[in-house]
N, C-alpha and C positions, 0 to 999 in steps of 0.2 A: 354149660351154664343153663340151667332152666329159669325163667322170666315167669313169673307169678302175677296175673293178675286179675282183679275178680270180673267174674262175667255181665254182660248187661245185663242179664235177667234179675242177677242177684240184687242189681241198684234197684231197677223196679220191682221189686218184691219189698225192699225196705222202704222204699219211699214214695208207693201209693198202695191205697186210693190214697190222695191228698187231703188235708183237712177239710172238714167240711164248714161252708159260713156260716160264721156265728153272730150275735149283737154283740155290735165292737160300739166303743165310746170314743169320740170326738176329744181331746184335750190337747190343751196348750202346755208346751214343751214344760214350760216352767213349773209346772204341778209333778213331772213325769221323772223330774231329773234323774240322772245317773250318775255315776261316778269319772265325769271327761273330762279331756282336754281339749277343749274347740279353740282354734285358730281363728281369731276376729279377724285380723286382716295382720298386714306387713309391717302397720304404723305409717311407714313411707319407701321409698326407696330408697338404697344406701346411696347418698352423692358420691363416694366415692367407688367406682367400680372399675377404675386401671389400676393394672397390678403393677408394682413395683415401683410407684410414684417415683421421680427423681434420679431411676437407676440411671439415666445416660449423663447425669453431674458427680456420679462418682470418679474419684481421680484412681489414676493406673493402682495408686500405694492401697486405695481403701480396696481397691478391688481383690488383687492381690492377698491382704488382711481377711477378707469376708470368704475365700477359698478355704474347704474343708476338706481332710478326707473320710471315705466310709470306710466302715468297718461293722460286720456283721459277725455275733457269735456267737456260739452254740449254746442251748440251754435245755434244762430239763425240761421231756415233754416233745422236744422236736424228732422228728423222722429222717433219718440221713437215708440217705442212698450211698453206697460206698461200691464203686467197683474197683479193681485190680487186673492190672494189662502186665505183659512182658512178653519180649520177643517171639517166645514158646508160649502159645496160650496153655499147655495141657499141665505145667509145673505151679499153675496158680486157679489152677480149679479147687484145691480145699481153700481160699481166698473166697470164693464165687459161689456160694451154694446154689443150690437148683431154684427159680425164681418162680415160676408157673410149673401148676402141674393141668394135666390137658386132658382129659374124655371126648373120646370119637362120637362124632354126630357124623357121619356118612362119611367124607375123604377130607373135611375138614376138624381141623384140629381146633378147640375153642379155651381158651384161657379161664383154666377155674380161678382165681387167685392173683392180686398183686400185693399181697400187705405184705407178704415173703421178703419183697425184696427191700425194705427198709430197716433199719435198727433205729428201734426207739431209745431215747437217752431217759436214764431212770431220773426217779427225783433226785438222787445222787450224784448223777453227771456223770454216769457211766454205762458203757453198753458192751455185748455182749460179742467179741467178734472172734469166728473162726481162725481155730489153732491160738492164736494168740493170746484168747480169753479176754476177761475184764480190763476195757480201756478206759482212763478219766479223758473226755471229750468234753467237759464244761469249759466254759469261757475262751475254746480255740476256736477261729476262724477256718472255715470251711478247708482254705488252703496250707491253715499253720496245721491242722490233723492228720490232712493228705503226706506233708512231710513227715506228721510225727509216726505215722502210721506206716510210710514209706521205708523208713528206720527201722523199725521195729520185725518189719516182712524181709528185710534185707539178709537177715539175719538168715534165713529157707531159700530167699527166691534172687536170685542174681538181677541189678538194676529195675525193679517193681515200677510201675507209673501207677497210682493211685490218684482215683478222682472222687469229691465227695460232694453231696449236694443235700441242702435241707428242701425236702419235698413239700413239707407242710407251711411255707413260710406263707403265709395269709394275713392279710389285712383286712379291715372293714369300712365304708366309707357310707355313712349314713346322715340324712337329714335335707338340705337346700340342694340337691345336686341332680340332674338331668336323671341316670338311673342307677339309685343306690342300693349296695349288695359289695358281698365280699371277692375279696380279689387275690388270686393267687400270683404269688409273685416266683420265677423260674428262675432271674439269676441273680435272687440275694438282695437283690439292691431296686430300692424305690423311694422316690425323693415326697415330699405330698406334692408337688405339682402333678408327677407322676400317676400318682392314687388319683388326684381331682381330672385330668383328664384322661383317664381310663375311663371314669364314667359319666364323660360327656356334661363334665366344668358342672362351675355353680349355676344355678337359676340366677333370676335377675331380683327375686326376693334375698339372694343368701347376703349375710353379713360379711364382709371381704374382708372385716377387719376383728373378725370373732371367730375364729375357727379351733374347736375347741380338738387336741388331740389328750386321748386316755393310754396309760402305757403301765402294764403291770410286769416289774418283775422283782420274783420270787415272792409269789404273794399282797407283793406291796404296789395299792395304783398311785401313779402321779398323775396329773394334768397340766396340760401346759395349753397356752390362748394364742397363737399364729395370728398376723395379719399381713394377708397377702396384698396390701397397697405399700407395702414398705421393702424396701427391697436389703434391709439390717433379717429378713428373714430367711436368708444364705447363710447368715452366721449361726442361727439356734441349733443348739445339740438336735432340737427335732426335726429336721428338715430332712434327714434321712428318716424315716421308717421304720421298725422295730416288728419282728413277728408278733402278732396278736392286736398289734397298734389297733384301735380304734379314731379314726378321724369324723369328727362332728360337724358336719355345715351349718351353723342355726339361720332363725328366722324364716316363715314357712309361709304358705300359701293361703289367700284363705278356703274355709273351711275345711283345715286338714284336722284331722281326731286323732287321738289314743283314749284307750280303755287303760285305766290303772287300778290294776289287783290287790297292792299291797298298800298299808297303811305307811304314809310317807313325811316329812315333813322337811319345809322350805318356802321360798316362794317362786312365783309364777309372773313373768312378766306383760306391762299391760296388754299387748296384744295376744293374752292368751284367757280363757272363759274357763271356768271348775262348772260342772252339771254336776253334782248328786243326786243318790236316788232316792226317790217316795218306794221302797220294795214291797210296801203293797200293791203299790201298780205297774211296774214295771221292771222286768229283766234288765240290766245294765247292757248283756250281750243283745236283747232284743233292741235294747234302744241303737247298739254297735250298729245293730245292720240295718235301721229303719234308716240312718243317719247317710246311707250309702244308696238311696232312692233317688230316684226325679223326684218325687215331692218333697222333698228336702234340699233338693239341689233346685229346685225353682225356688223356694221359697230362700233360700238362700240368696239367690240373687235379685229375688224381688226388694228384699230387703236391705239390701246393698247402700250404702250411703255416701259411697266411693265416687271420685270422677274418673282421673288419671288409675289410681291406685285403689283397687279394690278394699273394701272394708267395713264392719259389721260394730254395731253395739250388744254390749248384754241385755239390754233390752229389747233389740229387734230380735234375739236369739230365744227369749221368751214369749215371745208371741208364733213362735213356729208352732203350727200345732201337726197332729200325726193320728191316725186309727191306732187302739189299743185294743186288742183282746184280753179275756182276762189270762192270768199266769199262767195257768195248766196247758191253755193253746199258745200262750208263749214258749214253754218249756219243748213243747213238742215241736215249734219250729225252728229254733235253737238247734235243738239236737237233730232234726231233719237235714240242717242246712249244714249242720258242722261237719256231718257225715261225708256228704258230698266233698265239702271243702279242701278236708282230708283225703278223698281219693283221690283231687286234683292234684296235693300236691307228693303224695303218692307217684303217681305219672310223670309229674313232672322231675322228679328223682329218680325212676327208672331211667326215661331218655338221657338226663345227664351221664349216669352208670356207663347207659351204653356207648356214649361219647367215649367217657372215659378206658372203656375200655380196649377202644379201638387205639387211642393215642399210647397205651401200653403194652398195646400188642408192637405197633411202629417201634418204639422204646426197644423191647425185648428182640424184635428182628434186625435194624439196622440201627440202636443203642441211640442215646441222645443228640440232636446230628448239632447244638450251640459248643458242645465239649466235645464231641465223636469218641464219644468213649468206646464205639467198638473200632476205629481208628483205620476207617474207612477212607477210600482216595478222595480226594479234596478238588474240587475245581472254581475257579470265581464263575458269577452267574453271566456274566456277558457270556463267558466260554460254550453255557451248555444253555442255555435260555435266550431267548429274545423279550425285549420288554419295550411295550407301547402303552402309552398312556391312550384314552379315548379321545372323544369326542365334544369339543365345546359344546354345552347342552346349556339354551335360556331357561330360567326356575319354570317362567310360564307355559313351558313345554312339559314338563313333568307334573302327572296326577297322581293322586291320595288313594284314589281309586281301580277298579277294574270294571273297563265300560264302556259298550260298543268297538271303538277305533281307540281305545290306551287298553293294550294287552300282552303290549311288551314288559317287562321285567326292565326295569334301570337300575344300572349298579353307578355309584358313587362312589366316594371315601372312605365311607361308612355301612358299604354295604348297601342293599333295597334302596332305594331314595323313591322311586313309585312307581309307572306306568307309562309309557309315550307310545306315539302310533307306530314308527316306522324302526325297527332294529336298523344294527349296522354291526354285527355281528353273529356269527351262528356257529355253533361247536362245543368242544369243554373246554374249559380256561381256568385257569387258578386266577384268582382276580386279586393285586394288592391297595388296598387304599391308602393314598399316598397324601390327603390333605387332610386336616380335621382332630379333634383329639383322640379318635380311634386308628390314627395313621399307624400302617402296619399292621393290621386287620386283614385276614384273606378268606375271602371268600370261592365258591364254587358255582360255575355257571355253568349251565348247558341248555343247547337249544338253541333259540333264539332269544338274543337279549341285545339289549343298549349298556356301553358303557361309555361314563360323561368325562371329562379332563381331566378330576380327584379319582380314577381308578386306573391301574396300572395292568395291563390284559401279560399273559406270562404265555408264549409260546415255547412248546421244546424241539431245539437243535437237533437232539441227538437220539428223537423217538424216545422220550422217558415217558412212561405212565402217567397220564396226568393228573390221577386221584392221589398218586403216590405225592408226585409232585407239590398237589395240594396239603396235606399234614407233612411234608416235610417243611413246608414254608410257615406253616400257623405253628409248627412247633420252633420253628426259629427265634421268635420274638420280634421281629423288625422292629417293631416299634422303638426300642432303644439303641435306633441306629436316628432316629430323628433328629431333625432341627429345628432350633424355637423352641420360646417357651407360649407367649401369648397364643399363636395358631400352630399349631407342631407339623410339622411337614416332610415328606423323604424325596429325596430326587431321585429320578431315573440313573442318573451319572454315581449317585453313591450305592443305590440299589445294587447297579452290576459288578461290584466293586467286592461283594460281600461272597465271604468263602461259601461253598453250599457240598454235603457229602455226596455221592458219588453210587449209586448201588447197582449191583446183576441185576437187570432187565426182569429174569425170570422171578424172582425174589418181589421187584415192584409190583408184578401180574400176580404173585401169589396172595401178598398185602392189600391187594385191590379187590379180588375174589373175598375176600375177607371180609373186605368194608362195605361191598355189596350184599353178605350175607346180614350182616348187623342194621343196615341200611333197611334191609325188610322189617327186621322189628321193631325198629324208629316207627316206621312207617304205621304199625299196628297200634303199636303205644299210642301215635300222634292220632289216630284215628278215633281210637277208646278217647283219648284226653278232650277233646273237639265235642265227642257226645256226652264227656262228663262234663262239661263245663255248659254242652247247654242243658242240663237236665238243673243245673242250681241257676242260671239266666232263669229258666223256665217256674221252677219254684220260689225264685225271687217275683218273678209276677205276679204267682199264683198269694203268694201271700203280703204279699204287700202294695201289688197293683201298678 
């Protein structure tokens, strides 16, 4: 696998000398306008912010009644994963095609390649599978193809076990919500409570009674409007999740932007300001990024007319005023700064890659360990693991910072939580977070570090590799071993309860030497990304002050 990235020489050759000061003009926003969306404020807060108002007066019958089940199913466009098992592996290897192919870098082997192992479904709803040729796979269910497919191999391969998985099942969760971005979902099934506390629930801005979900299939979208104070929201077809779903949090913070490109038409509700632009004087993108300044971010709040609840007029949003250069030296910092922008996120899609491809190298050597498709010995986790929760930790104990006497590492629920003076731990540790809506989270410690009540410390009984240990656990999904909906949570007593697979020691040391090699180019990525990101901090100064 060779990693491409450009040199730092290269960034500074394109991006200085820096512009030089010009006579810049003084004006008030409202001369300047662009084409946005500003965020005045929230309006108010939503009075109603508990979920499921009433659910504990529903009677056994309604409950009962409001029970669905899921069902997920295949469609054109998705990625299956398809293996094939039998007691003789060697009579279902035309079943199995080759998955990776590999080029020596010294004694280690590196994974050119994982899209091999998937079969795309056409727009026809069919795919492409060895020996047996063209299968219609639309509208089956992961486990009705596994049999229909199971049938079909029976015919070659005496009693076949077929396992099927759509790889690509992803969601999006965008708008009011702690940190929004898409979500990959492993086994098929995601309710939106699910989706909403993957990423760390609503804000206290989000509307709890407008949650807008978009849902396209075969070209055609619907929308449907959720409100999660009612608990009749168990009953909606959309409470499970759909590949591609988009789920909408509205109602926003203030001063939040978008830039809109295309000519649109609708309306815009009152907490939300339209800027258009004078393009004689100003770039829409320049004004994007002036807008993303302290002085705009002061004058935002100077402006403020809020008490409790933050909030702005369109008229205090016209008197914002900003340095304008003229176009030419906008043009050229636009395109300065976008540069940069995109190498960042460059970087930051290498280091995912590299993620990902450690988790399929795991995959490819000891096979999916929630299905054990390479059908590996099985133990429950008490058997081979010990699991301790930490240590009661008061909030005013833990800092934001690194500073003097806080330079310990604190693991939480969720992971980092900050900084405290005195560890009470030192080692490697696979760490579970067992409180919070990222319950089921694991992270990796070593060193010295604190961990507080919400994190579950993972010792190994039986001398296992503890890196191994660690991706076989983040590949498990714990999280949908939870309990609760309002604070989701995992116990120790259900934890140890949970099958976990089983590997040759030597196999774990070899998976581990692996993650160590990949682990150096994290390393380099994370170091490039760190200087590319302050070289546009850095031009953000330079130009805009």
């Amino acid at each position: 696998m060779v990693l491409l990235r450009p040199h730092v020489q290269t960034k500074k050759r394109i991006f200085a000398p820096y512009l030089k000061k010009t006579k810049i003009m003084r004006v008030k926003l409202v001369s300047v306008v662009a084409l946005f969306v500003l965020l005045l404020g929230a309006c108010s807060v939503p009075k109603d912010v508990v979920y499921f108002q009433g659910v504990d007066a529903l009677t056994p019958e309604k409950l009962e009644q409001m029970s669905q089940t899921y069902k997920t199913i295949i469609r054109p466009g998705d990625l299956l994963n398809i293996t094939v098992t039998a007691w003789d592996p060697s009579v279902v290897t035309p079943f199995n095609p080759p998955v990776y192919a590999y080029a020596q870098q010294g004694d280690l082997p590196v994974a050119a390649s994982a899209s091999m192992y998937n079969y795309l479904v056409d727009k026809e709803g069919f795919i492409n599978f060895p020996v047996i040729g063209k299968v219609k796979v639309e509208n089956f269910t992961c486990l009705g193809l596994a049999e229909e497919l199971q049938q079909k191999i029976s015919k070659y391969v005496t009693d076949p076990l077929v396992n099927v998985q759509i790889t690509n099942f992803k969601v999006s969760v965008m708008g009011e919500v702690a940190r929004p971005g898409a979500l990959t979902v492993r086994n098929d099934r995601m309710s939106v409570l699910d989706a909403i506390g993957l990423v760390g629930d609503l804000t206290i801005n989000a509307n709890r009674k407008n949650i807008l979900l978009i849902r396209e299939d075969n070209g055609v979208k619907t929308f449907a409007r959720l409100d999660l104070t009612n608990p009749e929201l168990f009953t909606s077809p959309y409470y499970y999740m759909q590949q591609n779903d988009i789920l909408y949090c509205l109602r926003g913070s203030l001063g939040k932007k978008a830039l809109i490109n295309d000519n649109i038409y609708g309306a815009i509700a009152s907490s939300l300001v339209i800027i258009r632009p004078n393009l004689e004087k100003v770039r829409p993108q320049y004004l994007m990024l002036a807008l993303e300044t302290p002085l705009i971010k002061e004058q935002l709040f100077k402006f403020n007319n809020g008490s409790s609840q933050p909030n702005l007029s369109a008229k205090s949003v016209k008197e914002y005023k900003l340095e304008l250069p003229d176009l030419f030296i906008q043009d050229s910092i636009i395109s300065k700064l976008e540069k940069v922008r995109n190498l960042i996120e460059d970087e930051k899609q290498e280091k995912l890659l590299l993620d990902n491809l450690i988790q399929a190298r795991f995959v490819e050597m000891f096979g999916d360990p929630i299905t054990n498709s390479k059908l590996l010995p099985i133990e429950k986790i008490e058997e081979r693991y010990f699991l301790k929760a930490g240590i009661t930790t008061k909030a005013e104990d833990i800092h934001d910072y690194l500073k003097d006497k806080y330079e310990i590492p604190c693991y939480g629920g969720n992971g980092i939580r900050g900084y405290v003076e005195n560890l009470s731990y030192e080692g490697c540790y696979p760490i579970i977070g067992r409180q919070g809506a990222l319950c089921g989270n694991v992270q990796y410690a070593t060193g010295k570090f604190h961990a507080t009540e919400h994190a579950v410390l993972v010792s190994t009984l039986k001398n296992d590799n503890t890196m191994w240990v660690y991706y076989m656990l983040k590949l498990m999904d714990l999280y949908r071993y939870h309990t609760g909906a309002a604070q989701p949570g995992l116990a120790v007593k259900k934890l140890n309860t949970i099958d976990v697979i089983v590997a040759d020691i030597n196999l774990q040391n070899q998976f581990a030497a692996f993650v160590h090699q990949i682990n150096k180019s994290k390393f380099e990525v994370q170091k490039s990304l760190e200087k590319t990101q302050l070289l546009y901090d850095s031009l953000m100064q330079e130009y805009f002050g």
